[in-house]
C-alpha positions as CSV (number, residue, x, y, z in Angstrom):
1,X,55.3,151.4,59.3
2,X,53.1,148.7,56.7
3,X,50.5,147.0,59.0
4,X,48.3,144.2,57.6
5,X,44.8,143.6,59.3
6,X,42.9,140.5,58.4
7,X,39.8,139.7,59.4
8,X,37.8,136.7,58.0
9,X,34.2,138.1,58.7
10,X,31.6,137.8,56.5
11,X,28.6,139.0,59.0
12,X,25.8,141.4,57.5
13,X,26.0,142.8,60.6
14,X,29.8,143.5,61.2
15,X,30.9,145.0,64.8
16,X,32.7,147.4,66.7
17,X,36.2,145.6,65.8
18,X,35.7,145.8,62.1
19,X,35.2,149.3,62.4
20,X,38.1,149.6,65.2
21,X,40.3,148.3,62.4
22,X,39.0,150.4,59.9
23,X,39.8,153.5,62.1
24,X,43.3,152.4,62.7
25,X,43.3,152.1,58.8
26,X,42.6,155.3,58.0
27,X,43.6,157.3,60.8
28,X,47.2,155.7,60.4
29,X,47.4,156.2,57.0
30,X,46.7,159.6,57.0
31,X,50.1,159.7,59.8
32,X,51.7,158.2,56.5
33,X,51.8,154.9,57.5
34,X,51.2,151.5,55.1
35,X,47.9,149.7,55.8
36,X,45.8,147.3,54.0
37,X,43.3,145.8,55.1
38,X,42.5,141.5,54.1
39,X,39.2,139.9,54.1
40,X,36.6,137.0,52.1
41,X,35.4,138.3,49.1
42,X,32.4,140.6,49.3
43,X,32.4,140.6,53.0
44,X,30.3,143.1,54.0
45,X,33.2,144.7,56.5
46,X,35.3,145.0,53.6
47,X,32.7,146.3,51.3
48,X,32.7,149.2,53.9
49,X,36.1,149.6,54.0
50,X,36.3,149.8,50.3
51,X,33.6,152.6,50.6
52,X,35.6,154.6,52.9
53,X,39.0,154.7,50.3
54,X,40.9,152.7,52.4
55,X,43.4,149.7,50.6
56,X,41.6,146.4,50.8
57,X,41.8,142.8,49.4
58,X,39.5,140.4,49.5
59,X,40.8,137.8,47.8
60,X,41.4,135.1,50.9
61,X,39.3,132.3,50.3
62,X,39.5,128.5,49.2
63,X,40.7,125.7,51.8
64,X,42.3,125.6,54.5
65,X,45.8,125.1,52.5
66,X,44.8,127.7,50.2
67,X,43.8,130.1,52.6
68,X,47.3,130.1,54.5
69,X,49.4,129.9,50.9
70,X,46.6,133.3,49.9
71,X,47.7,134.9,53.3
72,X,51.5,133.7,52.7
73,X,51.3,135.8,49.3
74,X,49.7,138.8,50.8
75,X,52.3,139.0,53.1
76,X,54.7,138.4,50.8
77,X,53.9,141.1,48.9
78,X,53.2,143.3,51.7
79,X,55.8,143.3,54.0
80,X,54.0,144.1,56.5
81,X,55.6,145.6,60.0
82,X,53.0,144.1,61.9
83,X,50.1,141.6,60.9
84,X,47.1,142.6,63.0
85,X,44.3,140.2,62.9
86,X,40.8,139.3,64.6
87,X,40.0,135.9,65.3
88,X,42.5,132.7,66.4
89,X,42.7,131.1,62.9
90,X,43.6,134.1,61.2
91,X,46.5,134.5,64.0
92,X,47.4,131.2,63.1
93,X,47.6,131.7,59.2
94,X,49.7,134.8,59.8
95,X,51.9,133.1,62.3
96,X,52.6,129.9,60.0
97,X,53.5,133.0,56.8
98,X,56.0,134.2,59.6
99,X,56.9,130.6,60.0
100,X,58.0,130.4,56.3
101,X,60.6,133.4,56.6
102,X,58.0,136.7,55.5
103,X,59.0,138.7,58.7
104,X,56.4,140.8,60.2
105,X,55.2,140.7,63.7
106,X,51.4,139.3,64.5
107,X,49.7,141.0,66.5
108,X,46.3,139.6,68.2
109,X,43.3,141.7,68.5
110,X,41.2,140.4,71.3
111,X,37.5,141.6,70.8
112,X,36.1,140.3,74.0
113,X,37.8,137.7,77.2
114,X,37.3,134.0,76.7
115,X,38.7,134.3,72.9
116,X,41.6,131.7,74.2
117,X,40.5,128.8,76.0
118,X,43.7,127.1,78.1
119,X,42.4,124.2,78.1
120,X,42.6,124.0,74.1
121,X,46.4,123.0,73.3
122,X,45.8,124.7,69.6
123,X,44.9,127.9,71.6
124,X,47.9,127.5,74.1
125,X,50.1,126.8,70.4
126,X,48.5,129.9,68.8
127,X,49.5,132.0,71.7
128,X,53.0,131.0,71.9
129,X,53.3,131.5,67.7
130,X,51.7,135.0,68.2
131,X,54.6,138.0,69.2
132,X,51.7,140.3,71.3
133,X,48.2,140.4,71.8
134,X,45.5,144.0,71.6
135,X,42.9,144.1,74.2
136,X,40.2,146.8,74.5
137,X,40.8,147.3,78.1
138,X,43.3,147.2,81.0
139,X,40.8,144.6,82.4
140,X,40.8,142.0,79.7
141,X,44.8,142.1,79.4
142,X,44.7,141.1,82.9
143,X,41.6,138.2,82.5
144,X,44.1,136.9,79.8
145,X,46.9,137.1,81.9
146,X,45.2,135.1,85.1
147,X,44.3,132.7,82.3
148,X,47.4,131.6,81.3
149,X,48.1,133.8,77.9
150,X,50.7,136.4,79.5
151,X,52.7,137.8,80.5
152,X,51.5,141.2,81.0
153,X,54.5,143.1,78.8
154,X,53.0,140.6,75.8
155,X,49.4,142.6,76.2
156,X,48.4,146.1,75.1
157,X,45.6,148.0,75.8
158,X,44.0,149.8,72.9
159,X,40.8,151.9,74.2
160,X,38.6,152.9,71.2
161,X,37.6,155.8,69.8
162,X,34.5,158.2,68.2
163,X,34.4,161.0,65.7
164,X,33.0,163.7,67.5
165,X,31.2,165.3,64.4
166,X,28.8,163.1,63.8
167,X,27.3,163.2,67.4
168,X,27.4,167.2,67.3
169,X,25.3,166.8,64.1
170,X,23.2,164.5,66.1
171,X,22.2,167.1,68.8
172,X,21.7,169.8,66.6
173,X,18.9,168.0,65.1
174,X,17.5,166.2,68.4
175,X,14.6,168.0,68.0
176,X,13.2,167.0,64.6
177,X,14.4,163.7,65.2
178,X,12.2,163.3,68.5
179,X,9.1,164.2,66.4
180,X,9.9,161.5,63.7
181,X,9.9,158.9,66.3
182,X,6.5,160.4,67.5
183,X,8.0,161.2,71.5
184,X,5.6,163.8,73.1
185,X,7.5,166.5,75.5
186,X,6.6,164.9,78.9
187,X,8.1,161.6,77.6
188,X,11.3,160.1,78.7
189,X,13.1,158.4,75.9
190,X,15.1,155.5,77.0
191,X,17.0,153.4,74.6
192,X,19.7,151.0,73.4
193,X,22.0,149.9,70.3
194,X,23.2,146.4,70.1
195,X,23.5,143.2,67.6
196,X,20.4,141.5,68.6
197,X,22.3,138.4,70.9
198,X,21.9,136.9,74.0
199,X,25.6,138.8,75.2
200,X,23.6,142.5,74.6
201,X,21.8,141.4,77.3
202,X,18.7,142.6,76.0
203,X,16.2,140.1,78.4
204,X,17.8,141.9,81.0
205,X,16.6,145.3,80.1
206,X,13.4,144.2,79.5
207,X,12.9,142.5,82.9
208,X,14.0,145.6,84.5
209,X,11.1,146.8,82.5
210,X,9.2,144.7,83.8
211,X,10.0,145.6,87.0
212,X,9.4,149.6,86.7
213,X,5.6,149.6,86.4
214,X,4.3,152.6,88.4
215,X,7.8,153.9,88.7
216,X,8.6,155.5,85.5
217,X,6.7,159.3,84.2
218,X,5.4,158.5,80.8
219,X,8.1,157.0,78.6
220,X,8.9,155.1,75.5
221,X,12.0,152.4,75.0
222,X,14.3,152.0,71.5
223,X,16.1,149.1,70.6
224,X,18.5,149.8,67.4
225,X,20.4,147.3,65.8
226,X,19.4,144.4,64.0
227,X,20.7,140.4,64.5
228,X,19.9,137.1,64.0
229,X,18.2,136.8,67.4
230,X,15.2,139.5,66.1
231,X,12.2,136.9,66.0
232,X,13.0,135.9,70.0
233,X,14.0,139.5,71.1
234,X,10.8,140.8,69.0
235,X,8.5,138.6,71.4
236,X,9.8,139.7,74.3
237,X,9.0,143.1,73.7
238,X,5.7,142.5,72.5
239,X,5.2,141.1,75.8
240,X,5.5,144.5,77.5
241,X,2.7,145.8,76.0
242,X,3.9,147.9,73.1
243,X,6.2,150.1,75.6
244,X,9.2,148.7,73.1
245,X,9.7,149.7,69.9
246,X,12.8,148.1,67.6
247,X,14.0,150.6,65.0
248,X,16.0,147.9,63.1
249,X,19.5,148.6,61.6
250,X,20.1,152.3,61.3
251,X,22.2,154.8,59.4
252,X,21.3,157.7,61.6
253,X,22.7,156.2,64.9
254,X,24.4,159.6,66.2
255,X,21.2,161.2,65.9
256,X,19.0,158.4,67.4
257,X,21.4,158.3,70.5
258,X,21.2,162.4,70.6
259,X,17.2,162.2,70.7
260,X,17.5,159.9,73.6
261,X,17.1,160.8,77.8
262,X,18.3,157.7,79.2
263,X,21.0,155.4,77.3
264,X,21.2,151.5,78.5
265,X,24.3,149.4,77.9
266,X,22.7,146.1,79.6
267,X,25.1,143.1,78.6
268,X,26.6,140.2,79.7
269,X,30.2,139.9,78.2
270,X,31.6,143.1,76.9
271,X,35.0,144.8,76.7
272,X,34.4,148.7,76.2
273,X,31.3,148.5,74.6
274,X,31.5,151.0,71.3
275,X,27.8,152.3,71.2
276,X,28.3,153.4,74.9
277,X,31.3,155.8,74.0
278,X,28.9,156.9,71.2
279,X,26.1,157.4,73.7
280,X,28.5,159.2,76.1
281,X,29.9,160.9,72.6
282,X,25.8,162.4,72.3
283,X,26.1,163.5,76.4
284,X,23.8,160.9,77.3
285,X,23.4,160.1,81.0
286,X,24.4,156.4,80.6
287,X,23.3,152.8,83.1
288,X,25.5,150.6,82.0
289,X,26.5,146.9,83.3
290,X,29.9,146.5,84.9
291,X,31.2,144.7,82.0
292,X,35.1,144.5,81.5
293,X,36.3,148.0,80.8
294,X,33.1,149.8,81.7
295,X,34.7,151.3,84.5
296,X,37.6,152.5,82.3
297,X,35.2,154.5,80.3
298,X,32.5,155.3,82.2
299,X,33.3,156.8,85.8
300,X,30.9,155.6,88.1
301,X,28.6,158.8,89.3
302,X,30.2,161.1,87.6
303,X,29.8,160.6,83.8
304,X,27.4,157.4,84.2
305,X,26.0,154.7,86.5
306,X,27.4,151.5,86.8
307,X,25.3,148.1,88.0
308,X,26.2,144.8,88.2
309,X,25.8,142.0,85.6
310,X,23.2,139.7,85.5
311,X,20.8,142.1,87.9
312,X,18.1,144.0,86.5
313,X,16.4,145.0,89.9
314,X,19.6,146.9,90.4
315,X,19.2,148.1,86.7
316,X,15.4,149.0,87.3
317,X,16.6,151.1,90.3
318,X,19.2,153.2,88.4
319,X,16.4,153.9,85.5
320,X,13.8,154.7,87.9
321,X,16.1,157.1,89.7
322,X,17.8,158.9,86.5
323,X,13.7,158.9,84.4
324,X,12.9,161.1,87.3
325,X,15.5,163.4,87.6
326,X,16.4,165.3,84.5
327,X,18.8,167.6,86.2
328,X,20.9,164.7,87.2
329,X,20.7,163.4,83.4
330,X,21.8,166.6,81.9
331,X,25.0,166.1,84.5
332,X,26.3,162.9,83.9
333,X,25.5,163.6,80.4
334,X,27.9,166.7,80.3
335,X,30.5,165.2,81.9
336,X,30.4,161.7,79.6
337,X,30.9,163.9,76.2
338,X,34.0,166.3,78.4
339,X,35.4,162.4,78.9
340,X,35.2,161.5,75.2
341,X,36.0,164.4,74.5
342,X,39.6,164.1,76.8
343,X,40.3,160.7,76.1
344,X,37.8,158.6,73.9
345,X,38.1,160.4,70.2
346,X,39.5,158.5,67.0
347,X,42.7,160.9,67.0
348,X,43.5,159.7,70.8
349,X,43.1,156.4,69.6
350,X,45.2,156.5,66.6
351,X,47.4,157.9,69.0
352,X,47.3,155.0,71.1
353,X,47.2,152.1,68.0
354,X,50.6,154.2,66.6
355,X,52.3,153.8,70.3
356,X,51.5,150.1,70.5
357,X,52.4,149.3,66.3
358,X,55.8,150.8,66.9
359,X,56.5,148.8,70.0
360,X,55.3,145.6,68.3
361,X,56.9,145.9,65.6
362,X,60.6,147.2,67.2
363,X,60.5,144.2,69.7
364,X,62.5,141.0,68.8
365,X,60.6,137.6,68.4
366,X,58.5,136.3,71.7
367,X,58.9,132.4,70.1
């Protein structure tokens, strides 16, 4: 097959899709497969990309006019099987260069629910001029389907992957890397890796915090990840009296997540949050939020603990329970890494993103 992804980001700060597309990039192209991947010049994503030796241009920029001629000629020259791309006015782009007689099939990839609106008649149009749509989780096809963007047979469900390696690197050297962050042996490490936004839920956390003192043995919280949101986020942990420390923008995640007792996944809106298959990748003992697809990653009990959304005395409970039971960590931690391990690794994934190209691109027109 020749695949096309676009993706107009230009964030510092790039996320799990732009690294979901650059696995499907290179894991595909290693099957043999086409792929090049299109983005604004210098975009950081694509900078990244470039760094990794995978096929990039960044050439789309100008207008509005210019940018759909720009995505016209890639196509053009391309030839692409299937256009995947991030983001409603990128589908639109590639869907008005299908429009002009370049072939292809575009395909949608859904980061998170609520991408469409129904009551928007340009998303309604965009939907219709779009052959399928990519969603992170069985649960997110269906919140699209109740919303109007069906049906069903239109939407597939493309779980994401890790590299195993890095977090087997990372727990060799959880030791050493415990020291550098100055944790004494009778501490419990509890920690976090988000974008600093208001959807990683990060208030949450720290009002379950707030709600733990005198239930916790001695123990010390990371925040990694950086975001625009820092100077808000920062004062809220300073208002916990020090207990919080942010580590910033790392390059050593695998092996901050390995040093770790007690991983956190505490947001609002998610769809199969990346860092917690990392965490789970490290055999972490995870409380995470029920988010959309949580449950298809994380069983509930067995490889993790599930709370609701929006409740952090149900999140202080589940950290209270796991800080003092380290038995109980090492167990759901053992069992998160055997389910990575049987279903959660870059090669089941490209596994997966193969499967759901080929259908794409062998089914006729849905306009």
């Amino acid at each position: 097959m020749r695949i096309l992804f676009i993706n107009l980001n230009q964030s510092r700060a790039f996320g799990g899709i732009e690294r979901l597309m650059m696995d499907m990039a290179a894991g595909l192209a290693a099957r043999g497969h086409r792929c090049m991947l299109l983005g604004r010049p210098a975009a950081p994503w694509i900078e990244a990309a470039r760094r990794r030796g995978l096929e990039v241009r960044d050439d789309h920029r100008g207008t509005w006019a210019l940018r759909v001629l720009r995505t016209g000629a890639v196509v053009r020259a391309e030839r692409p099987d299937v256009v995947v791309v991030k983001g409603k006015k990128a589908a639109r782009m590639a869907a008005w260069s299908r429009a002009s007689g370049l072939g292809g099939r575009t395909a949608l990839l859904f980061g998170l629910t609520h991408e469409l609106d129904r009551g928007r008649w340009v998303d309604r149009y965009t939907w219709r001029r779009t052959d399928a749509g990519i969603t992170l989780a069985h649960g997110a096809s269906r919140w699209y389907d109740d919303e109007g963007f069906g049906p069903l047979t239109k939407l597939h469900a493309l779980w994401k992957g890790v590299a195993l390696e890095p977090f087997d690197a990372g727990l060799t050297a959880r030791r050493p890397t415990r020291e550098a962050l100055g944790i004494r042996a009778d501490e419990v490490a509890i920690g976090t890796a988000c974008r600093l936004a208001w959807q990683k839920g990060l208030d949450q956390l720290f009002a379950a915090l707030q709600l733990l003192d005198g239930r916790l043995p001695p123990a010390r919280v990371f925040v990694i990840g950086e975001g625009r949101e820092r100077p808000r986020i920062e004062a809220e942990a300073r208002a916990l009296g020090g207990r919080v420390t942010l580590l910033g923008q790392r390059d050593d995640v695998p092996a901050l997540l390995a040093a770790l007792d007690l991983y956190v996944q505490p947001s609002r809106q998610e769809v199969m949050v990346q860092t917690t298959l990392e965490a789970m990748a490290a055999a972490r003992a995870i409380v995470s939020t029920r988010t959309v697809g949580a449950d298809e990653a994380i069983e509930d009990g067995v490889s993790g603990v599930l709370v609701p959304v929006g409740d952090p005395p149900a999140m202080a409970d589940a950290i209270a329970a796991l800080a003092a039971a380290p038995e109980r960590r090492a167990a759901l931690g053992r069992a998160a890494r055997a389910r990575v391990e049987g279903t959660f690794t870059i090669d089941h994934m490209v596994d997966r993103a193969e499967r759901i190209l080929a259908r794409i691109a062998a089914r006729g027109s849905t306009w």
